[in-house]
DSSP file (Angstrom, degrees, kcal/mol; ACC not computed):
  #  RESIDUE AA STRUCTURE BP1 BP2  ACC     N-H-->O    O-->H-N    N-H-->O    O-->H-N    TCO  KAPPA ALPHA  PHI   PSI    X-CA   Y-CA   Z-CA
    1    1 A X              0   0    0      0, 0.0     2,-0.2     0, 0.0     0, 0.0   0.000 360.0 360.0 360.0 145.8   27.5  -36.7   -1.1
    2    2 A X     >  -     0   0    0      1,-0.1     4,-1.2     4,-0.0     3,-0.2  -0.407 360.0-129.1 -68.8 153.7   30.8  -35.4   -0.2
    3    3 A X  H  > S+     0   0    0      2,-0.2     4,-0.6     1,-0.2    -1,-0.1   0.663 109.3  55.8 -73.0 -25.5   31.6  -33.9    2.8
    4    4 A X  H  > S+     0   0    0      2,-0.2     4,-0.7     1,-0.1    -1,-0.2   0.870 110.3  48.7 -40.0 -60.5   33.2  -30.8    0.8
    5    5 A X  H  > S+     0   0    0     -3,-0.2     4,-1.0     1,-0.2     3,-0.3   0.933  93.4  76.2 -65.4 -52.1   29.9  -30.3   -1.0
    6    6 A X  H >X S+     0   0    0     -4,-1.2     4,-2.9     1,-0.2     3,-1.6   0.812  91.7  51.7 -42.5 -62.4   27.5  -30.4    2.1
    7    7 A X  H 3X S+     0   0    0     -4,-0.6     4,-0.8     1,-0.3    -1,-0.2   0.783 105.9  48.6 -78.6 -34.1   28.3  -26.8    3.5
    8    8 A X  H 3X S+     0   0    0     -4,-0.7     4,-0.7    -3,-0.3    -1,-0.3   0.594 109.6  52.8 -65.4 -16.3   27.8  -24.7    0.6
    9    9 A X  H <X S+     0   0    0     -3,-1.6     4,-1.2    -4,-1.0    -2,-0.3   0.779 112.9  43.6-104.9 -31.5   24.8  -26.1   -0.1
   10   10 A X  H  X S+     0   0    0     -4,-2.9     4,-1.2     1,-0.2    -2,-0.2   0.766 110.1  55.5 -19.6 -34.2   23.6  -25.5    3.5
   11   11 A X  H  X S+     0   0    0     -4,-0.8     4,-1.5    -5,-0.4    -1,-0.2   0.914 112.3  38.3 -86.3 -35.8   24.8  -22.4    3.5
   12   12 A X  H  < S+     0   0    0     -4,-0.7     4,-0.7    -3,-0.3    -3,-0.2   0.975 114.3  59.8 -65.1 -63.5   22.6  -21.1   -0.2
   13   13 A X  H >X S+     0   0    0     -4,-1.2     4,-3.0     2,-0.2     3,-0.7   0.665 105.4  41.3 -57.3 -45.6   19.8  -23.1    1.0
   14   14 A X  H >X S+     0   0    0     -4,-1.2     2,-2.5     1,-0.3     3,-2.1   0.770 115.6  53.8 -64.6 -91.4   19.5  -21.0    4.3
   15   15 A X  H 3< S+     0   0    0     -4,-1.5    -1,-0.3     1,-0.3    -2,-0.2   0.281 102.5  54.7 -86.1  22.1   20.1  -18.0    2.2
   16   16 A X  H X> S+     0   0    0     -2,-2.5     3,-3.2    -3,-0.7     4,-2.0   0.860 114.5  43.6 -60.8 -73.9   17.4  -18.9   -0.1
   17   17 A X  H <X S+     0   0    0     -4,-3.0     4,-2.2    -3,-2.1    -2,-0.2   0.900 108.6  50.1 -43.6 -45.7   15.0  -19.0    3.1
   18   18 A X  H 3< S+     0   0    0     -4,-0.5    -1,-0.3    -5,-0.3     4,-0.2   0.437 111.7  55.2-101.5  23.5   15.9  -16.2    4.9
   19   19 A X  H X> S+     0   0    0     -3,-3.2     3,-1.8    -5,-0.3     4,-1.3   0.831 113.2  46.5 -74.9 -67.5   15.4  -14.3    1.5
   20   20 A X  H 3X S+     0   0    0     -4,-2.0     4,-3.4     1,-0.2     3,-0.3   0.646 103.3  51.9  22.9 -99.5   12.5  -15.6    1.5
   21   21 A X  H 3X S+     0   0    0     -4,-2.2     4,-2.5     2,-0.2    -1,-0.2   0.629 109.1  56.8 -32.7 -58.5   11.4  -15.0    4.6
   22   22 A X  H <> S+     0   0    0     -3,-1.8     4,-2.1    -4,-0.2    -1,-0.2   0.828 104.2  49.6 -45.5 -50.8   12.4  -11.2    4.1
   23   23 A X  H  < S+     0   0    0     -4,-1.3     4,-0.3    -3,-0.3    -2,-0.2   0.913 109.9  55.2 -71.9 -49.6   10.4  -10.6    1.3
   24   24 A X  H  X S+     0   0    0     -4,-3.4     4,-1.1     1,-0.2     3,-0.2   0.845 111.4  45.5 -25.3 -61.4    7.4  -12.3    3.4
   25   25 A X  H  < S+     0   0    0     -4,-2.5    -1,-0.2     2,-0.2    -2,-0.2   0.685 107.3  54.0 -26.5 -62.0    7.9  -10.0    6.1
   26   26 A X  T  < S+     0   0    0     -4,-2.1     6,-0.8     1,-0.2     5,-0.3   0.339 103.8  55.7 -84.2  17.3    8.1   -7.1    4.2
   27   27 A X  T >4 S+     0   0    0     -4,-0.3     3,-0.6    -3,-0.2    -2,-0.2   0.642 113.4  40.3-108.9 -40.8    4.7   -7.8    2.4
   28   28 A X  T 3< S+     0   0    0     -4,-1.1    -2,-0.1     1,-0.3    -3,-0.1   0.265 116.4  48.3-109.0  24.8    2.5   -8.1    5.9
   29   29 A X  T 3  S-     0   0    0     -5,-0.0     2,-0.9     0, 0.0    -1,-0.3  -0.430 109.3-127.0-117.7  70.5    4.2   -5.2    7.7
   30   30 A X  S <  S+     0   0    0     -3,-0.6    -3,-0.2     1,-0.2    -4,-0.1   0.435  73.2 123.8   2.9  39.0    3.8   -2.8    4.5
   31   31 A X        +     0   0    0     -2,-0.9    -1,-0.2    -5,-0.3    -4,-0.2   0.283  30.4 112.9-106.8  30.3    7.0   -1.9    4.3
   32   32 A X  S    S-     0   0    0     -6,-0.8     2,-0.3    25,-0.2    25,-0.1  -0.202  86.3 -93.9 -56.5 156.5    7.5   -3.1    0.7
   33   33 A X        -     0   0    0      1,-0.0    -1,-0.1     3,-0.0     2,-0.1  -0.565  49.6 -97.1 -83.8-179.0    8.1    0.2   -1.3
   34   34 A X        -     0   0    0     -2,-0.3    -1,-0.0    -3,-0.1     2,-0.0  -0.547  39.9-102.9 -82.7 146.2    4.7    1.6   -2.9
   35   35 A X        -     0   0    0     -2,-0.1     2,-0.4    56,-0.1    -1,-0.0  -0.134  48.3-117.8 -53.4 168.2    3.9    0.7   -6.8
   36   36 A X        +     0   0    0     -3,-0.1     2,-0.3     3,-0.0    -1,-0.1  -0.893  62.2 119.1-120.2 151.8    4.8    3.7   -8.2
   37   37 A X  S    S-     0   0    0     -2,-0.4     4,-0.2    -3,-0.0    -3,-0.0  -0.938  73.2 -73.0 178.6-171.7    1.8    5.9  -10.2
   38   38 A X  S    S+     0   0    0     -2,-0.3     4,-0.4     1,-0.2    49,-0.1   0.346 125.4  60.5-101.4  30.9    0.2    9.3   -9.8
   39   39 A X  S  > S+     0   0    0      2,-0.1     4,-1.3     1,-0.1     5,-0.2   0.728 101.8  55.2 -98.3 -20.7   -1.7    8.7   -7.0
   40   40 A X  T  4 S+     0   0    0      1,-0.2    -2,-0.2     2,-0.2     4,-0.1   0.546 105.4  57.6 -69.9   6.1    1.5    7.8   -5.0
   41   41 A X  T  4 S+     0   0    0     -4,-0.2    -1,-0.2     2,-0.1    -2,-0.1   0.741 108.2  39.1 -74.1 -51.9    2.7   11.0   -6.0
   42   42 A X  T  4 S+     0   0    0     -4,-0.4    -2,-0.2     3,-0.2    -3,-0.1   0.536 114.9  53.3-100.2   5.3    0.0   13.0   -4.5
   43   43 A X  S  X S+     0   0    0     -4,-1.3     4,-0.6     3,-0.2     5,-0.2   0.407 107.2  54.4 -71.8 -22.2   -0.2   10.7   -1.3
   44   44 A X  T  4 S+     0   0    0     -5,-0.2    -2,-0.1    -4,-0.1    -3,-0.1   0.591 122.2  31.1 -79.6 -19.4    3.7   11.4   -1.0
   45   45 A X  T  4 S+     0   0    0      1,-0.1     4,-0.2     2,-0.1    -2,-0.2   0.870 129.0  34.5-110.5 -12.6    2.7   15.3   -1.1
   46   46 A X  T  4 S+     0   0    0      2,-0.1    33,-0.3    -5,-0.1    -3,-0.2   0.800 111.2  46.4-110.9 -17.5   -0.6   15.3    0.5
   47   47 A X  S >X S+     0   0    0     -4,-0.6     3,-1.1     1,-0.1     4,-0.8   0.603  89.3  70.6 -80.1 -29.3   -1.0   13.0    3.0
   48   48 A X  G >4 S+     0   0    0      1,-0.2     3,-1.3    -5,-0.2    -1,-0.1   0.912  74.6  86.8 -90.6 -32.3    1.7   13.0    5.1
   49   49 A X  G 34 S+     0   0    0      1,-0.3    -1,-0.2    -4,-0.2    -2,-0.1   0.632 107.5  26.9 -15.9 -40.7    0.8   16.6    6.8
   50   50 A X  G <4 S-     0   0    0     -3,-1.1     2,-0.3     1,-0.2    -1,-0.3   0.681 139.0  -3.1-103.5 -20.7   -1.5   14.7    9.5
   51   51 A X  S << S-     0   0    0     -3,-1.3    -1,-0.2    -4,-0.8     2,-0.2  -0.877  86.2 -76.8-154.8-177.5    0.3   11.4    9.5
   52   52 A X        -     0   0    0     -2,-0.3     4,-0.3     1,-0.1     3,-0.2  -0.584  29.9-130.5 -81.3 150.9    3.3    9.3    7.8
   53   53 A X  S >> S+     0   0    0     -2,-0.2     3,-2.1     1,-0.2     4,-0.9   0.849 108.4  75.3 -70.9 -30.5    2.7    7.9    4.3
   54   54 A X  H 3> S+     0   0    0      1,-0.2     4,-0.5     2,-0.2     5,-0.4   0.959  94.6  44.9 -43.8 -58.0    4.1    4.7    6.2
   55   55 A X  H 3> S+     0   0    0     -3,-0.2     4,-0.8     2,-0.2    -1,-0.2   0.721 108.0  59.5 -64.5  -8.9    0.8    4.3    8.0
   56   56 A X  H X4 S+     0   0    0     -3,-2.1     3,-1.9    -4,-0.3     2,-1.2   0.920 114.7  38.5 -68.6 -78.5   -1.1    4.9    4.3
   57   57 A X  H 3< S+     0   0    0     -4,-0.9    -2,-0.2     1,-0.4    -1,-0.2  -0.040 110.5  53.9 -88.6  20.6    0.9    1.8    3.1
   58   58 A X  H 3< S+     0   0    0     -2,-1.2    -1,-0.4    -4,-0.5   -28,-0.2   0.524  92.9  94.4-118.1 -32.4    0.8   -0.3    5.9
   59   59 A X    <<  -     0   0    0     -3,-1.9     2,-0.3    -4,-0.8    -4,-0.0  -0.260  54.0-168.3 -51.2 120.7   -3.2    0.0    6.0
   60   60 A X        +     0   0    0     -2,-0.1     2,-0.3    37,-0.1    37,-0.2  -0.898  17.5 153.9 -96.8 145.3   -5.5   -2.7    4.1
   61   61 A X  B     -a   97   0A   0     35,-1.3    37,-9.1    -2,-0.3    38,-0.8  -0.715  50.3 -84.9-132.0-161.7   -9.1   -2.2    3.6
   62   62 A X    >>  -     0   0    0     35,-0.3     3,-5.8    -2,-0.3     4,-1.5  -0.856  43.4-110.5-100.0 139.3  -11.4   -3.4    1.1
   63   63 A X  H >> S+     0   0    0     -2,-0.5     3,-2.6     1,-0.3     4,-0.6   0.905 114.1  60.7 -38.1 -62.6  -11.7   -1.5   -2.5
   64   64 A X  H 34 S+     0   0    0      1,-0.3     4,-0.3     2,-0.1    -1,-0.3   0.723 103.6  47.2 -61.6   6.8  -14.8   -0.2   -1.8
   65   65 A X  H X> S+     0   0    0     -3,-5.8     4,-1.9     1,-0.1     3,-0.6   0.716  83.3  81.7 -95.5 -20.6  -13.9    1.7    1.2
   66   66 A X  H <X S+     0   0    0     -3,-2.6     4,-0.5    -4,-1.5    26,-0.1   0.641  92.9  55.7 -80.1  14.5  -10.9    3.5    0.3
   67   67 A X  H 3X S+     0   0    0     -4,-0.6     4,-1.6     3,-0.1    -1,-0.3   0.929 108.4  49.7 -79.1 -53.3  -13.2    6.1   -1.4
   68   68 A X  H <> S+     0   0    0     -3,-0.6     4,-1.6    -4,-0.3    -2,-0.2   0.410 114.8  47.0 -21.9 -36.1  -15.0    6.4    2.1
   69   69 A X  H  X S+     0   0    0     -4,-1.9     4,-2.6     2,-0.2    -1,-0.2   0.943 108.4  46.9 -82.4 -59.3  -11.7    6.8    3.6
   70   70 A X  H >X S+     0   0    0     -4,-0.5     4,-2.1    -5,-0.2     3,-1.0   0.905 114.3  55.4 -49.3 -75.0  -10.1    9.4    1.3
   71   71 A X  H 3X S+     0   0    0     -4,-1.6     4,-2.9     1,-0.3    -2,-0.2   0.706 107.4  46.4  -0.6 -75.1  -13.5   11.1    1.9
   72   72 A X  H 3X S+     0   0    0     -4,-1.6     4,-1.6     1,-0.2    -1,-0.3   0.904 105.7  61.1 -32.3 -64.4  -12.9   10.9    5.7
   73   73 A X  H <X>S+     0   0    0     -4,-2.6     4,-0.5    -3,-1.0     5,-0.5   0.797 109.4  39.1 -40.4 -42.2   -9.4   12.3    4.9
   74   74 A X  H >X5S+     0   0    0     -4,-2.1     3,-3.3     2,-0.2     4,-1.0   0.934 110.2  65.2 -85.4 -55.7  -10.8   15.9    3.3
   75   75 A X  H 3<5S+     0   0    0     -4,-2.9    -2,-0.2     1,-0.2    -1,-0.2   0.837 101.3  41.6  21.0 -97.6  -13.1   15.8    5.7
   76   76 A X  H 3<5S-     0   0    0     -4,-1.6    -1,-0.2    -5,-0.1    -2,-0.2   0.375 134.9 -70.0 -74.0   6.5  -10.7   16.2    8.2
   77   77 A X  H <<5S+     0   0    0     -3,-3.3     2,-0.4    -4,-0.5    -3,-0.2   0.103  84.4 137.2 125.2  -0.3   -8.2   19.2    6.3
   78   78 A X     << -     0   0    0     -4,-1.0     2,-1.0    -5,-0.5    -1,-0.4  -0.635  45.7-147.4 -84.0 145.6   -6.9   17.3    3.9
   79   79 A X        +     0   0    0     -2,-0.4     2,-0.4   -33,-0.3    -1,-0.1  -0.796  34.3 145.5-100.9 104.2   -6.8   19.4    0.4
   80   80 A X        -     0   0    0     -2,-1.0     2,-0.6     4,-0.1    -3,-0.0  -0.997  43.7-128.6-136.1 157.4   -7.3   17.6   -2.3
   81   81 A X    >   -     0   0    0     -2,-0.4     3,-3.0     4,-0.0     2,-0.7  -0.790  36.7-105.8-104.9 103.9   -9.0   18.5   -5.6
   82   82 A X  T 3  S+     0   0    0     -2,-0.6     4,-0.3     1,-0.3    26,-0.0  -0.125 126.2  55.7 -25.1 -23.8  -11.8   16.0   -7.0
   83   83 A X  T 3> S+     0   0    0     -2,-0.7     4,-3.3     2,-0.2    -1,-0.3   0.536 109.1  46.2-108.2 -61.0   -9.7   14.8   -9.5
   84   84 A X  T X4 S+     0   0    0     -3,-3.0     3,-0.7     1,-0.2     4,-0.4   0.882 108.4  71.3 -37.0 -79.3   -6.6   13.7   -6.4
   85   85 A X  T >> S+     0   0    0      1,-0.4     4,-2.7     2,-0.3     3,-0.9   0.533 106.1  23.9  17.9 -77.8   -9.9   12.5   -5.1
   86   86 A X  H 3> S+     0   0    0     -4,-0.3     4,-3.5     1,-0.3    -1,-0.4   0.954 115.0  59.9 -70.8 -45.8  -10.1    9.7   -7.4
   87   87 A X  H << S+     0   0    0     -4,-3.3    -2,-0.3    -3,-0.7    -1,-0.3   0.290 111.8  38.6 -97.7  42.4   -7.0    9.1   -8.4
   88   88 A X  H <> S+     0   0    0     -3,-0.9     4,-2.8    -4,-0.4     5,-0.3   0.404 114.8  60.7-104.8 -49.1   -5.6    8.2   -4.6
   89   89 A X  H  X S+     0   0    0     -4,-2.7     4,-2.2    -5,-0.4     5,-0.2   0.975 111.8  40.0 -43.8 -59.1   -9.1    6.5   -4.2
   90   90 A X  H  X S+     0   0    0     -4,-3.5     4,-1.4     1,-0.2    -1,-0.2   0.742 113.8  44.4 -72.7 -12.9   -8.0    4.5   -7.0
   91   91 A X  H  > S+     0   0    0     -5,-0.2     4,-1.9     3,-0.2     5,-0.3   0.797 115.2  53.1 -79.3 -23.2   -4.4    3.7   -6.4
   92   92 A X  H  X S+     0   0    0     -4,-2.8     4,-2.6     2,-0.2     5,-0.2   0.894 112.4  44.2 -50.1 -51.6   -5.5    3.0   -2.8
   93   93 A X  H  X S+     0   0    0     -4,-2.2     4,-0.5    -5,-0.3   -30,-0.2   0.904 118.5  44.7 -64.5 -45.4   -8.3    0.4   -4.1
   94   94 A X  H  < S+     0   0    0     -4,-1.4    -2,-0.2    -5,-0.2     3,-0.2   0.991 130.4  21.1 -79.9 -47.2   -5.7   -1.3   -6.9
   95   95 A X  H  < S+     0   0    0     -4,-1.9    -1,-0.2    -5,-0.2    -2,-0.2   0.911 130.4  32.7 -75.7 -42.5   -2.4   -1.6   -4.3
   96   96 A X  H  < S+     0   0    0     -4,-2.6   -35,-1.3    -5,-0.3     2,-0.4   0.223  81.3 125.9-119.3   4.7   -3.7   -1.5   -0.3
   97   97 A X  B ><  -a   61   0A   0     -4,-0.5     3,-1.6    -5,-0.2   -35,-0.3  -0.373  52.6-152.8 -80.5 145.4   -7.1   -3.3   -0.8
   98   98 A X  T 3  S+     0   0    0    -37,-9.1   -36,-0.2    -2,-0.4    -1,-0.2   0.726  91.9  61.6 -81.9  -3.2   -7.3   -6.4    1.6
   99   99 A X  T 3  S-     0   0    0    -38,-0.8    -1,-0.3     3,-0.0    -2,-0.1   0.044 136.4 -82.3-106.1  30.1  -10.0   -8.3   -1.0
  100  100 A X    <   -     0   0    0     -3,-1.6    -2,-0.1    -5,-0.1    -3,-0.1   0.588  68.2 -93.8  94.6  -7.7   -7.3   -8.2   -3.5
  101  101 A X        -     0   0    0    -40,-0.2    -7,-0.2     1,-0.2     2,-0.1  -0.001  46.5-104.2  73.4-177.9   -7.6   -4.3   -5.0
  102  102 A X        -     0   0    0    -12,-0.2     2,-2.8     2,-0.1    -1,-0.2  -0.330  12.5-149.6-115.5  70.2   -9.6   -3.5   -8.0
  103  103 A X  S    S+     0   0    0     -2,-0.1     2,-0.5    -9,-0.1   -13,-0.0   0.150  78.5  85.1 -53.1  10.6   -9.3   -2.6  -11.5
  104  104 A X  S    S-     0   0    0     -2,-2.8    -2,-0.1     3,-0.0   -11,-0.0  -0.873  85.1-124.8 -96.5 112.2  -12.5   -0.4  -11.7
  105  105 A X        -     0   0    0     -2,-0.5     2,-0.2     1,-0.0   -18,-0.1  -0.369  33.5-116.8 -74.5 153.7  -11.6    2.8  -10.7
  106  106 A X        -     0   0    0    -20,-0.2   -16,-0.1     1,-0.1     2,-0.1  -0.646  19.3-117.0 -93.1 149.4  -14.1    3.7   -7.8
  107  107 A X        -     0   0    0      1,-0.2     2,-0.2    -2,-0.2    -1,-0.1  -0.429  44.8 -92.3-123.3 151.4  -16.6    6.5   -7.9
  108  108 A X        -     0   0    0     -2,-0.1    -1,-0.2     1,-0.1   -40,-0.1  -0.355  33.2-111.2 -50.0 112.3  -16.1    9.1   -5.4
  109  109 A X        -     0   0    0     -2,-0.2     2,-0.3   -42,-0.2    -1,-0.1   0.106  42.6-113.3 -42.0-178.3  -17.8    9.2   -1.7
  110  110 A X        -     0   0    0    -42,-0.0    -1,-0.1     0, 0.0   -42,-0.0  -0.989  41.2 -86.5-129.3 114.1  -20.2   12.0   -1.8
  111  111 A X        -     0   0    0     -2,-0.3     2,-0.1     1,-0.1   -40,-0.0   0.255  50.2-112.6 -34.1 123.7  -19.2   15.2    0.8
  112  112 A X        -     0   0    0      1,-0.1    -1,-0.1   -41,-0.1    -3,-0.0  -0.487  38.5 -92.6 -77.5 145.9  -20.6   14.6    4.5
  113  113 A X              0   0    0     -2,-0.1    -1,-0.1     1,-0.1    -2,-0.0  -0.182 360.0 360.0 -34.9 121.3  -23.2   16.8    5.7
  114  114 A X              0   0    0      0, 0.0    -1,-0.1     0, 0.0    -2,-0.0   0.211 360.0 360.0-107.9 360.0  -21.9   20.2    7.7
């Protein structure tokens, strides 16, 4: 190969990699943006009051908790209307789940005991 030729193709190749590399990155510290639907809608307007939506979208669980969680979440003050309910449970399940998400949407925790 010519000596011309060598450094331009060093030079994509790294910036192949450290594309790469980026996109890697931003996939295991959840700072990819969120899929877009309406449960990111009402996680952009309802969640962040006690915490950041960053820390929604950097959290993994397994689908079948993030019903359990949102649960937790009303619980504690958060207002959401059975119908948010589900459909945060499910965008949670299909995007943030650590077993791979689900396409069944998941049936709603049942209200802890006062």
């Amino acid at each position: 190969m010519k000596r011309q030729y060598a450094f331009p193709l060093v030079l994509a190749a790294a910036m192949v990699m450290a594309a790469g590399a980026a996109r890697s990155s931003e996939a295991q510290s959840g700072t990819a943006e969120p899929p877009p639907g309406p449960g990111l809608t009402i996680v952009n307007e309802k969640c962040g009051s006690c915490h950041t939506t960053s820390q929604v979208f950097a959290t993994r669980r397994p689908a079948a908790e993030w019903p359990a969680v949102v649960q937790q979440m009303i619980d504690r003050g958060a207002e959401l209307t059975p119908e948010e309910q589900a459909t945060v449970s499910t965008y949670l399940a299909a995007n943030y789940a650590s077993d791979g998400g689900t396409t069944k949407a998941p049936a709603p925790a049942a209200p802890a005991a006062r």
